[in-house]
C-alpha positions as CSV (number, residue, x, y, z in Angstrom):
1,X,-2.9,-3.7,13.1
2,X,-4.4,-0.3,12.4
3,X,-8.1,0.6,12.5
4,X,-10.5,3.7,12.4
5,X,-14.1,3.5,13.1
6,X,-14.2,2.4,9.4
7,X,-11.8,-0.6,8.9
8,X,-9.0,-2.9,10.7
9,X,-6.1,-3.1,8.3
10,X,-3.5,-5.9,8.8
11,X,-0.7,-7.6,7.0
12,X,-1.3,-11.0,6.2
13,X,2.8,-11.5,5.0
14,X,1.9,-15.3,4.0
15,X,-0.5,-14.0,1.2
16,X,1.5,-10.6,0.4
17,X,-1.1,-8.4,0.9
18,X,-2.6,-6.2,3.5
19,X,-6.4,-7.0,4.1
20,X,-9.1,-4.9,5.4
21,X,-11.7,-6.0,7.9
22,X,-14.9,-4.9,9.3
23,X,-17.1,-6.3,11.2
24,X,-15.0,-10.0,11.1
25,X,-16.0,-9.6,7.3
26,X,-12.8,-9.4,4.4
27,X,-13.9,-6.6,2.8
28,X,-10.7,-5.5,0.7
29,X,-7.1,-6.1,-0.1
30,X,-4.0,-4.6,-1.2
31,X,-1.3,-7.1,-2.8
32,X,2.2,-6.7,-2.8
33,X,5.3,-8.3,-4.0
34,X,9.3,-7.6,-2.5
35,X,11.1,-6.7,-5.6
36,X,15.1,-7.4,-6.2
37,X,17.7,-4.8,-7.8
38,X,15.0,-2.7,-8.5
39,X,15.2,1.2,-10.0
40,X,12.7,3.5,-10.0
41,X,10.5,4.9,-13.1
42,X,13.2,7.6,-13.0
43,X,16.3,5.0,-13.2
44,X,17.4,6.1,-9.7
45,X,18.6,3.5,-7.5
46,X,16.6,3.5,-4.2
47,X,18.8,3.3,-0.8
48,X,19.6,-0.5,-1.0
49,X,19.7,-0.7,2.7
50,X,15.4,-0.7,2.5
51,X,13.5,-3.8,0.6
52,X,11.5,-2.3,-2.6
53,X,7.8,-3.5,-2.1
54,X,5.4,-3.3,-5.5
55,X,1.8,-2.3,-4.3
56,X,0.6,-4.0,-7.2
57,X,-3.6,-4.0,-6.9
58,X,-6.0,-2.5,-4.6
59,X,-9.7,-4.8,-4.5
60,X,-12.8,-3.5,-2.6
61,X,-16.0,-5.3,-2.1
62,X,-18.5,-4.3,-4.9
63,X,-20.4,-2.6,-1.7
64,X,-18.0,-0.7,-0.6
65,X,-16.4,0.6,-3.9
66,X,-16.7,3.9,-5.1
67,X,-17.5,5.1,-1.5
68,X,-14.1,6.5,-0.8
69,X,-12.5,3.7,1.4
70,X,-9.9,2.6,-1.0
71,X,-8.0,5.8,0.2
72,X,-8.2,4.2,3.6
73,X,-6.9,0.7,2.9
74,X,-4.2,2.4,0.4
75,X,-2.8,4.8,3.7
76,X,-2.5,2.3,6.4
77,X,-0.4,0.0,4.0
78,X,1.9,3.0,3.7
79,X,2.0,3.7,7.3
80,X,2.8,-0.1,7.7
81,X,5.2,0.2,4.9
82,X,6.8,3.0,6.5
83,X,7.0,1.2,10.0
84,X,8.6,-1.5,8.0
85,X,11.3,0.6,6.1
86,X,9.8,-0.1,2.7
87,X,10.3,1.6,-0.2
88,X,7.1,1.4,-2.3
89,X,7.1,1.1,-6.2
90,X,3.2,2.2,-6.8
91,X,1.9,-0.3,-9.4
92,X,-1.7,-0.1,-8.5
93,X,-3.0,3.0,-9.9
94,X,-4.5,4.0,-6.3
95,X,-1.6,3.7,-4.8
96,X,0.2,6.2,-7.9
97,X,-3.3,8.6,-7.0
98,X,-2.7,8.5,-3.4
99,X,0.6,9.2,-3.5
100,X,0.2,12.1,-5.8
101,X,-2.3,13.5,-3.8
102,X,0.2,13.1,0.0
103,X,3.3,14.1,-0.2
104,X,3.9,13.0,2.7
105,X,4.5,9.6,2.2
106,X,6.8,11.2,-0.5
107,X,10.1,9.1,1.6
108,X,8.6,5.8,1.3
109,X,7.8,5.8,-2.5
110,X,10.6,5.5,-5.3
111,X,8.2,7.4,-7.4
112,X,9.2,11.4,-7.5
């Protein structure tokens, strides 16, 4: 589980997606799906001893959107993803503008 004063992320692995809670309230998830034989955009082959994940979609609550918390849900899903030895494939186009954006989650993403 991570959390800052603003959200509790955790992985609900049953539903493929990490969900973000505050106050005991679902307020966002991000879905994901393990690929197989996978390349990257590039046609590199990522280090097959790692699972490829696909962050495919990143949903806020209409309250919360456009407030800057996407960012938020988006990093602790890499840091888990990292923890977990995941290589991501960034679907979800917050995922590709976060990772653009931090370069250093640059070793857990088969984007270049």
């Amino acid at each position: 589980m991570t959390g800052t004063a603003f959200a509790e992320v955790t992985d609900n692995a049953d539903h493929d997606r990490f969900e973000w809670w505050r106050g005991g309230e679902l307020v966002g998830i991000l879905g994901y799906f393990e690929n197989e034989d996978i390349e990257s955009e590039e046609g590199v082959v990522p280090d097959w001893d790692r699972v490829t994940v696909s962050f495919l979609h990143t949903i806020v609550a209409d309250e919360y959107c456009g407030l800057g918390f996407e960012p938020v849900l988006v990093a602790a899903a890499l840091e888990r993803a990292r923890s977990y030895r995941w290589l991501v494939r960034p679907v979800c186009t917050h995922v590709r503008r976060y990772l653009a954006e931090h370069a250093e989650f640059g070793d857990v993403s088969t984007a270049a």
